[in-house]
N, C-alpha and C positions, 0 to 999 in steps of 0.2 A: 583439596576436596574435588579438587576438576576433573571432568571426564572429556570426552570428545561424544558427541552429538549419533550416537547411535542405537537402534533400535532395542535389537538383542541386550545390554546394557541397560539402557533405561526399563527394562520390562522386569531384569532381575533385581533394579532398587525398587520399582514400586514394592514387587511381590517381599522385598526384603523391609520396609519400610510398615509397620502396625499405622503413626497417626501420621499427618501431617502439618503441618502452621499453616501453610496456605493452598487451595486448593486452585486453581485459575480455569474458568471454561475460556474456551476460544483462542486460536491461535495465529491472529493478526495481529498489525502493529500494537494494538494497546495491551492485548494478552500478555504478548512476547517481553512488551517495555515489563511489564506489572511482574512478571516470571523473573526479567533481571533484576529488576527493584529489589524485590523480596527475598531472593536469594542472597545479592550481594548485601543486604543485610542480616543474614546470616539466619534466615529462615527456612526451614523446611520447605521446599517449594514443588506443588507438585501444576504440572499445566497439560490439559484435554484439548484436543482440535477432531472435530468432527469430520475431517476431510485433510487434506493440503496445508499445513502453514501458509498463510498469506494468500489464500485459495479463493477468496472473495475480493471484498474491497481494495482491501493493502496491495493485490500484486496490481493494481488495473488505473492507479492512479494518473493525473497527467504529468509525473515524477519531476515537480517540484516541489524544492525546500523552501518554503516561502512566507514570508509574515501576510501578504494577500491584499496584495493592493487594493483590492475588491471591497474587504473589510473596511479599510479606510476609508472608502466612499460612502462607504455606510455609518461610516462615526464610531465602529466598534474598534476603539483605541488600545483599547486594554488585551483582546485578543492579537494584535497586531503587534505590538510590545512584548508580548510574549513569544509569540514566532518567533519574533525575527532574533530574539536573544535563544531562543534555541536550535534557529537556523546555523546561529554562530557555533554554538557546541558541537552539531551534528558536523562540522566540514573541520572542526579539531580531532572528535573521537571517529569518526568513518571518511577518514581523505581519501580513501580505495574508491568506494562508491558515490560523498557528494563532492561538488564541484563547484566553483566559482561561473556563475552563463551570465553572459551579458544580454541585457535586451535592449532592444528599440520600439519606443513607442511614436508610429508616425503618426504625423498630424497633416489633415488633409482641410484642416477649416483654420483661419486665422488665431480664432479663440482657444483651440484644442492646446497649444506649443504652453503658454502660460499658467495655464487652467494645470495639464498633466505636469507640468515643471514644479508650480509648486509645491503641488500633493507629492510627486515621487523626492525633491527636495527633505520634505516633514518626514517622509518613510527613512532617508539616509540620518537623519538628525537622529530620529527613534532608534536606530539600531547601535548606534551610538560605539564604544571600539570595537563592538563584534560587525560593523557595518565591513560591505565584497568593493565598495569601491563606489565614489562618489557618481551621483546621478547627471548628466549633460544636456545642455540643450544644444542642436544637432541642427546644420544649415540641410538644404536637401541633397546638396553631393555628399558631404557626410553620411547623412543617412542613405543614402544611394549606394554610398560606399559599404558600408556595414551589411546593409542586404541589395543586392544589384537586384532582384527579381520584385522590389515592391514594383509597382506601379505609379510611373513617375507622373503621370497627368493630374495638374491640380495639388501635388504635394507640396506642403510647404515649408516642410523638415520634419525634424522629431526630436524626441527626448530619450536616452538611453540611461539603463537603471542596473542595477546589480541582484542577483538573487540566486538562490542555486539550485541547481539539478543532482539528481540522483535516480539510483535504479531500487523501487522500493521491494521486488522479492526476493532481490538478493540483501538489501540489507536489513530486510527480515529474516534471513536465513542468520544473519552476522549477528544479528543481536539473541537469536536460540542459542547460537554456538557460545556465547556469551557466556548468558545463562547456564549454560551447561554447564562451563571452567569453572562459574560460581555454585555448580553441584545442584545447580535445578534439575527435576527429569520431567522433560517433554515429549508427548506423544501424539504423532498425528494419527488419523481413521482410526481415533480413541473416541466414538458419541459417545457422548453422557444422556442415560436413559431416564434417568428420576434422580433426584435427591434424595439424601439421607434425613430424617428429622427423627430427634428426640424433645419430649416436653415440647412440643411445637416450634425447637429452633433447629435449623439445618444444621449438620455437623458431618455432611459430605456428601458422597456421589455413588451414583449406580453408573458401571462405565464399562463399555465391552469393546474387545479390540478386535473390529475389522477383519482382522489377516486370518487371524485364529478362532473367533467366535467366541474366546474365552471372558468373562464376566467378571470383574472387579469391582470389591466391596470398598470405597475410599474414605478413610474415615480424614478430616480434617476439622482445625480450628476454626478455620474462616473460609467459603466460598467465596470469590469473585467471579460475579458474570460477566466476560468481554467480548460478546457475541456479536458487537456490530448489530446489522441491519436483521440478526438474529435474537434480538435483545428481549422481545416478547415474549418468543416461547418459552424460554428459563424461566423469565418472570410466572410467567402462567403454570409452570411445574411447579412454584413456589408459594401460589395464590391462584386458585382455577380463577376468581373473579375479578384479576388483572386486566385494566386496562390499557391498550396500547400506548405506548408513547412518543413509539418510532414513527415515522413517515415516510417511506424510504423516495428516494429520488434519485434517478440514474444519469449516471453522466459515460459519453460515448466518445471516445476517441480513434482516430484515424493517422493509419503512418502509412509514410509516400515516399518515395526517393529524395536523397540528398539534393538532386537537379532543382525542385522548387523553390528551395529554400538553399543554395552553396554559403559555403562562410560558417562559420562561426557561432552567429548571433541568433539570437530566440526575435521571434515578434508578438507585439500584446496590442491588441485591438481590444480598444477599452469599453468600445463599446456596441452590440450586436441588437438585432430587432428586439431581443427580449431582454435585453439590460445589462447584461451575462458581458463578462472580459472572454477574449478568446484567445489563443495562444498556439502559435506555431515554433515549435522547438526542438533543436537539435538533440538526437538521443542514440546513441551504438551507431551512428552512420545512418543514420534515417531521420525523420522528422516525422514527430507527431502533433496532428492537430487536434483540437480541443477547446473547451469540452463542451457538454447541453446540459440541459439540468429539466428532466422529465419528469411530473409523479407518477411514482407506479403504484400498482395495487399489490401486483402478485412480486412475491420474494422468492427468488430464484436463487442456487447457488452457482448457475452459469449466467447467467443474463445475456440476453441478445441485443444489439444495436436494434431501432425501429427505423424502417423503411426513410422515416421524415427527419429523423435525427443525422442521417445520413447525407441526405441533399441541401438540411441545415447546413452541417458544416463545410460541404462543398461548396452552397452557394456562397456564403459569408466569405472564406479564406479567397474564393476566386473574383469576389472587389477589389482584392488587396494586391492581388499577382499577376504579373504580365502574361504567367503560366496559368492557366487555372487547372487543378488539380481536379482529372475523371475519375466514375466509381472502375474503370480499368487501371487508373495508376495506384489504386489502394494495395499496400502488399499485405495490412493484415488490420483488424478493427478488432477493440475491445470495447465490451460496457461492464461497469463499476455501479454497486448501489454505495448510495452516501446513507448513513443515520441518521439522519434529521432527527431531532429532539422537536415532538408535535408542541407550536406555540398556537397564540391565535391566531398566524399568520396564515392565508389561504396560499401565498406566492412561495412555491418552496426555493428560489433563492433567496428570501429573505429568512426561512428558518434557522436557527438557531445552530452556528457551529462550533459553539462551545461547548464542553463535554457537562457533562451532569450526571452526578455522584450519587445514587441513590442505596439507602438502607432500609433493611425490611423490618417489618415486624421481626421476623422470622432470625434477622440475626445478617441473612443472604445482603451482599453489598454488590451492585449495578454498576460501573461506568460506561457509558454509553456516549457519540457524539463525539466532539473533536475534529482534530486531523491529525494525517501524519505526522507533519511537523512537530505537533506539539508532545508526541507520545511519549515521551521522557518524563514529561511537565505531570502529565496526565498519570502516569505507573505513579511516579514522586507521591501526588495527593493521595491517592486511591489505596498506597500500601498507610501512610500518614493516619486515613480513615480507618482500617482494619484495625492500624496497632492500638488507638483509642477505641474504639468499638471493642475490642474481643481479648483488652488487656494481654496481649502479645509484650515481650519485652522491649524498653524503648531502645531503638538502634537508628541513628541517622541516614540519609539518604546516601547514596555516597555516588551517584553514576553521573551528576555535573563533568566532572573529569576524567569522567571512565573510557581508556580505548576499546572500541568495538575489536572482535575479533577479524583477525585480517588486514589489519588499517595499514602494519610495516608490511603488509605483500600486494603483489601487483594485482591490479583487478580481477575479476575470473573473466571466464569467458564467456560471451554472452552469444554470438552466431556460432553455428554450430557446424555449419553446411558444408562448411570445404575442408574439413576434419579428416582422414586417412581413418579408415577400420580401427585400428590399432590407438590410436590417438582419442580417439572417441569414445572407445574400450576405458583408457584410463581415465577420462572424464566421470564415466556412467557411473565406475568403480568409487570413485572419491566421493563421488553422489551422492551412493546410495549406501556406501560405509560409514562417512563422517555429516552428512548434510540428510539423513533421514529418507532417500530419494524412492517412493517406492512404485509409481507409476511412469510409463512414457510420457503423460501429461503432465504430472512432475517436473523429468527432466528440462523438456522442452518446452515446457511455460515460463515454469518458474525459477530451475535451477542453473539453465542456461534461458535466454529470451527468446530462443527460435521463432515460437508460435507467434511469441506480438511484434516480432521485426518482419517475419513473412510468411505467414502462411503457407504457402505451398512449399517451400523450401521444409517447413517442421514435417507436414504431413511425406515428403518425398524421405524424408530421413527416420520418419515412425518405422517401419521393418526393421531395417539395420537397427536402432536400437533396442525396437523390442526381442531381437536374436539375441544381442550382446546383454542384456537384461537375463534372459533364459538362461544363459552360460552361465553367467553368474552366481545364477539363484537356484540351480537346477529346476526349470523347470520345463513341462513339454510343448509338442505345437500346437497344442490347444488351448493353452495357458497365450501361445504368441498370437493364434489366429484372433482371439476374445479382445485382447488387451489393443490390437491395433485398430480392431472394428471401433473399442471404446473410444480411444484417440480421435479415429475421423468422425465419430460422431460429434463429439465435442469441436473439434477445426471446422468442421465446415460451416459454421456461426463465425470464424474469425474472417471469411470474406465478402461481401459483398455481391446479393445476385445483380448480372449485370443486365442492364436494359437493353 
């Protein structure tokens, strides 16, 4: 039933396809999990993205796999237990993109080396044989060793813990391609305009596609809405007098040259003025630091860093380093909305990041909330809930053991800069034939990392690809002039004005 991952294709199954089994909004990690889920259980699967795969939250993450130390200081055991055993699966089925990263947690107070030993200790016992490798307690030339750029004044060692890294829009790209093999059709700048409803229960989508204007009637068995921090307004096409649920809250990351941080190892500062772990981590040759956790009001599908989020994470990371890292050594900054699921909490790191399963009157089923890590876990329930809701036939999970596409080939590529014409050409090409590629911010965001390794380096290379994009696709210099205007509109949010 496999196809490969391209547009022209998936446009003549839909049009060839009367119903559906499953219909998926949103085309982020959880969408994407829920699209492999369903299909490899041999469902009909159809999945909408209003923009980009992974265009939102999922590409802007701080690209760890990780049970969440954080959790565990919070007492949420059950969440943490669960990561970390699908941390384990995620570095069996995608070894291409996650990794094995070691950390150092230093300690600058007596009490800190005990206190963090033990807890990261409990974290190696939980993860139990899917655990990266036993946790240490660390003299301070060790930990000196490990990172030479902490700040040796006052230190008094540290503790070093196992967890992993990955690059999360390309292994959202890995898990559509997936999907596809298992005969899902995915479609990105597919909005979904209304829902469908007979006898007052949904039974599909109003959907128009971006490129062509043209209007699809989807009739399906089951909706799922996986809208992320977009989770209201479906709801609200589904019930005008829905009330919100989400909360959204932003978190901002910054990447700085290798020089800051040389070696190997990640650093976790467990603890910052607002309570929050921070985390400096090795990623494509750069280091990104991280994160904040802001409430916002407005929901954006670009989101900007704010001015204070920015010298947040300067100030904090430049305690820790003999270097302190400037808003001129930034080469490119992202911010990322989280879904907080609204509790009664006023403090949004303490909200709720567990996902939450909701069904409607109407028939329409919600998962909202989570994290990356868990999106396996999360597709797993959420198809479980449909096949009981909408008597679907029963078919077990089956992706515990499933290899992502990709896993037997060597990484892609993620800098793009020192690329030859020609080499570039067959990049764009593989893109935007088998990876859905249809924008330069596309490429250069999402399909390679340009944009979040450096800014300037993406925007100095939007021309050249939007030429070799034109050749392509035939199209003309008006089609190039537009498309590059859009690009720097969008880049010049990924850098920092400077004081």
């Amino acid at each position: 039933m496999g196809r490969i991952m391209n547009r022209d294709l998936m446009i003549q199954q839909l049009e060839a396809t009367p119903e559906w089994d499953v219909c998926i909004i949103g085309g982020g990690a959880t969408g994407l999990g829920t699209a492999l889920d369903a299909a490899s259980r041999g469902f009909k699967t159809i999945l909408l993205e209003q923009y980009d795969f992974a265009k939102g939250t999922s590409s802007r993450s701080t690209k760890l796999v990780h049970g969440g130390v954080r959790y565990l200081q919070q007492g949420n055991i059950k969440l943490v237990l669960e990561a970390l055993k699908e941390r384990g699966l995620l570095l069996q089925n995608a070894p291409h993109l996650v990794h094995n990263q070691q950390f150092v947690v230093p300690n600058y107070k007596w009490w800190e080396k005990p206190f963090y030993g033990i807890g990261l200790k409990i974290y190696d016992k939980m993860a139990g044989k899917l655990g990266l490798g036993p946790s240490q307690f660390l003299s301070k030339e060790e930990t000196l060793q490990l990172a030479p750029t902490l700040d040796p004044e006052d230190l008094k060692g540290g503790v070093s813990y196992h967890d992993g890294q990955f690059d999360d829009a390309r292994l959202a790209i890995s898990i559509a391609q997936t999907a596809a093999e298992h005969g899902a059709v995915l479609l990105n700048y597919f909005p979904v305009a209304a829902l469908l409803k007979m006898q007052q229960k949904v039974c599909g989508v109003w959907a128009k596609d971006h490129s062509t204007g043209k209007e699809y009637e989807i009739k399906s068995k089951v909706v799922i809405n996986a809208t992320g921090v977009f989770t209201d307004s479906i709801m609200k096409m589904d019930d005008a007098k829905h009330r919100n649920i989400i909360s959204p809250s932003q978190g901002i990351h910054l990447v700085v040259d290798k020089e800051f941080l040389p070696g190997g190892t990640a650093i976790m500062i467990p603890r910052t003025d607002d309570g929050r772990v921070l985390f400096a981590v090795p990623w494509h040759n750069k280091i990104v630091l991280g994160t904040t956790d802001t409430s916002v009001k407005k929901i954006a599908a670009e989101p900007v860093p704010m001015e204070e989020e920015i010298d947040f994470i300067l100030k904090h990371i430049g305690r820790y380093l003999t270097k302190d890292p400037k808003r001129k050594d930034v080469k490119s900054m992202f911010a990322g909305l989280r879904p907080l699921v609204k509790s009664k909490s006023k403090k949004t790191a303490a909200l709720s990041r567990d996902h939450l399963i909701d069904v409607a009157d109407s028939g329409m089923i919600t998962i909202t909330g989570g994290k990356w890590t868990t999106y396996r876990k999360m597709a797993e329930d959420v198809v479980n809930i449909a096949i009981k809701e909408n008597h679907l036939k029963e078919a077990a999970c089956i992706t515990p053991d499933m290899k992502l596409h990709g896993h037997d080939q060597p990484a892609p590529l993620f800098e793009i800069a020192s690329l030859e014409r020609q080499q570039l050409k067959a990049v764009l090409k593989k893109a935007m034939e088998q990876e859905m590629c249809m924008t330069i911010e596309d490429l250069l965001s999402r399909r390679t990392r340009q944009l979040l390794l450096d800014a300037h380096a993406a925007i100095a290379a939007a021309p050249v690809v939007a030429e070799l994009m034109a050749e392509i696709n035939n199209k003309d210099e008006s089609w190039i002039k537009d498309e590059i205007s859009r690009f720097n509109e969008t880049a010049k949010h990924y850098l920092p004005i400077l004081n």
